[in-house]
C-alpha positions as CSV (number, residue, x, y, z in Angstrom):
1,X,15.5,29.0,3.0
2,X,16.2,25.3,2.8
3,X,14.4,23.2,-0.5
4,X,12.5,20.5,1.1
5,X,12.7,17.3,-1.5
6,X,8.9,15.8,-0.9
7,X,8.7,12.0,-1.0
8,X,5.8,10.5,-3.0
9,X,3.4,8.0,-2.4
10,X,3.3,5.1,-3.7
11,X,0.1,2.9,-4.3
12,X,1.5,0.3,-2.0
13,X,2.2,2.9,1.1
14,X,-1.4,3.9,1.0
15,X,-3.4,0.7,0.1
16,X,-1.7,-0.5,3.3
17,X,-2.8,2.5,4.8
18,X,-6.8,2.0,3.7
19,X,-6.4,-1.5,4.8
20,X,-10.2,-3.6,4.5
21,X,-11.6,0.4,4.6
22,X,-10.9,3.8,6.4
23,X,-11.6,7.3,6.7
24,X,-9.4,10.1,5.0
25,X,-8.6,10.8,8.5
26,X,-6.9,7.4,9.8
27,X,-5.6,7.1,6.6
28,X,-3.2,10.0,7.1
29,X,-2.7,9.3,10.5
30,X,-1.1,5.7,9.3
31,X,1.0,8.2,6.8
32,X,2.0,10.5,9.0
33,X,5.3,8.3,10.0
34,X,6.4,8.2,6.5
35,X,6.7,11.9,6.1
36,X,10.1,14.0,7.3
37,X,9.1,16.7,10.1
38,X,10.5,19.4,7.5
39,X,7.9,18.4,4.8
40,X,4.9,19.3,7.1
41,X,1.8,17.9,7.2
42,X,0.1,20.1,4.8
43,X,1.9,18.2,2.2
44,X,1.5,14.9,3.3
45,X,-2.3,15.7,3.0
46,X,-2.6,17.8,-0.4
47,X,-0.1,14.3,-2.0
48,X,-2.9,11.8,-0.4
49,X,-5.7,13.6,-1.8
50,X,-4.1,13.8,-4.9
51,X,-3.0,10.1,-4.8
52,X,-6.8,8.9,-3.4
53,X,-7.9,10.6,-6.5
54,X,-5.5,8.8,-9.1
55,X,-6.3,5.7,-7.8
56,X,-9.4,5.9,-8.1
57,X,-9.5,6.9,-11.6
58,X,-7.2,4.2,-12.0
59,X,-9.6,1.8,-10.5
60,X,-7.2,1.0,-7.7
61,X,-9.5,2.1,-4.9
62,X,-13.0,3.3,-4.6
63,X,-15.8,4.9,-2.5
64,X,-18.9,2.7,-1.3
65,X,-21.8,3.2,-3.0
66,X,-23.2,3.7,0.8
67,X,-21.5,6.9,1.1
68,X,-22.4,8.5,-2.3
69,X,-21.4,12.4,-2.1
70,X,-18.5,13.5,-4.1
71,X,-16.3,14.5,-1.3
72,X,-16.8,11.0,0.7
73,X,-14.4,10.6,3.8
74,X,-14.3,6.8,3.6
75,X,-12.6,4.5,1.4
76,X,-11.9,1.0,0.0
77,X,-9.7,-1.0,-2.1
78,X,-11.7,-2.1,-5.5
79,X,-11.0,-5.9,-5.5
């Protein structure tokens, strides 16, 4: 079995991924090119939700008041 050395995120890869404001969804879909076919996409998506999360404890990023249940699908940068 061959280790598989996962790439993280960075803040920058996925604020350009959120953009003005986007789903969870089209966020990962303007990840998906970043990721190597061995790492699988289960990955990509359990490091994004764990990244969305830090940043927006960090203040980085947050969810619109509009959409106020705790697992909200849409996000936006803070400033």
């Amino acid at each position: 079995m061959t280790r598989v050395k996962i790439r993280f995120l960075t803040n920058t890869e996925v604020l350009r991924a959120i953009g003005s404001g986007a789903q969870t969804y089209r966020i990962l879909d303007r990840l998906r090119p970043l990721i190597d076919d061995r790492a699988g996409e289960h990955l990509l998506l359990a490091q994004m939700r764990r990244k969305l999360r830090q940043m927006e404890r960090d203040g980085i990023i947050r969810q619109p008041a509009r959409w106020n249940i705790p697992n909200a699908l849409f996000w936006e940068p803070a400033a």
